[in-house]
N, C-alpha and C positions, 0 to 999 in steps of 0.2 A: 735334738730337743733344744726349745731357746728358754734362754733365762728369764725368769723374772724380771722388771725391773724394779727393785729394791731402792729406796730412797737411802742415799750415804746417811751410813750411822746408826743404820738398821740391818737386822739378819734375817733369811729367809725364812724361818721358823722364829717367831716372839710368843712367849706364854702372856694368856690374857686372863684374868681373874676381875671376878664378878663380886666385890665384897660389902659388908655393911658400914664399913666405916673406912672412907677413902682416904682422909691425912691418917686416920691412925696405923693405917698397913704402912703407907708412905712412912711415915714414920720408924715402924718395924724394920724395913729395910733399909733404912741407914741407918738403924743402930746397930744392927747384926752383919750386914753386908758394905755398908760405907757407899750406899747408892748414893747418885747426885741426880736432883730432880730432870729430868730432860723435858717435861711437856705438866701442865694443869691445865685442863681446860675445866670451866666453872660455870654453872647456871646463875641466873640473878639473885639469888639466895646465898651465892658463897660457895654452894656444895659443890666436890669436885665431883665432873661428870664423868671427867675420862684423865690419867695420870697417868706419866712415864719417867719408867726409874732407868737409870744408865748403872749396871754392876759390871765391872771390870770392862766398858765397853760392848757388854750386852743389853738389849733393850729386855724392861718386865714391862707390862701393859697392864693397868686394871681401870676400872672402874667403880663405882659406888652402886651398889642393887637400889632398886625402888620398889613400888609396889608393882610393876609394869616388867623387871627385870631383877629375877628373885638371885640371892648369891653362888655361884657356881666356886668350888674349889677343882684344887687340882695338886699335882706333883714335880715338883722340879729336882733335877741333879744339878749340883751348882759346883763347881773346882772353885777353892779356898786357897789363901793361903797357908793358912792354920786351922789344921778345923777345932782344938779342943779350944782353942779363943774364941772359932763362929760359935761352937757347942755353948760355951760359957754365956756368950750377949745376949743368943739367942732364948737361955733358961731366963736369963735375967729379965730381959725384956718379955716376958708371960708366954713363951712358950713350953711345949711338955714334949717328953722326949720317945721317939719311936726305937730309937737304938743311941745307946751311949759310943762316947767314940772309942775305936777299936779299928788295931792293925789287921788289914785284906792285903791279900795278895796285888790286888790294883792300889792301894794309898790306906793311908787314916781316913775312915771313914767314918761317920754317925748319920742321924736321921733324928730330925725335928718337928712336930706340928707348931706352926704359928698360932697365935690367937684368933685367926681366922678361919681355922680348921685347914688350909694349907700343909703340904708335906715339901718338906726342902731336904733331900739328901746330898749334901756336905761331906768333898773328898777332897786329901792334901795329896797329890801326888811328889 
């Protein structure tokens, strides 16, 4: 079977999210995960149409909904290095919590909703 060809700096699997407010997720994910922007791309209005976060060397992809492209959420598993610090940025910065953190047999684990109805499950191995 032949590979992909993956453009460097990207992984074969990228989560893409569809949201209502595209600096403000952007946003979210560098306050809770320390993203750095890799890509905005902007219509003539400013709005961002299409954005990429780099977390720990992984790409996140989203976008901004329109009336044409309604908001899609989804779920990610993210490895941390701490998770009751992501727990904490993550409360702080308006999200609610699905599971406080707690020691599993694989790592300290918790589970987040962002402001964007997003689910980010956050493990320290």
């Amino acid at each position: 079977m032949s590979k992909a060809n993956i453009p460097e700096g990207y992984q074969a699997v990228t989560p893409y999210f569809l949201v209502p407010d595209g600096d403000g997720f952007f946003a979210f994910l560098k306050t809770v995960f320390g993203a750095h922007e890799k890509a905005a791309h902007r219509d003539a209005s400013g709005r961002l149409m299409h954005g990429e976060a780099d977390i720990d060397g992984a790409v996140v992809m989203f976008g901004e909904s329109n009336k044409d492209w309604a908001p899609e959420t989804g779920a990610v598993f993210v490895y941390v290095k701490d998770t009751d610090e992501t727990y904490k940025k993550a409360m702080e910065a308006g999200a609610t919590s699905r599971q406080a953190p707690e020691s599993k047999d694989y790592g300290r684990a918790a589970g987040i909703r962002d402001p964007f109805g997003n689910t980010w499950w956050i493990t320290a191995v």
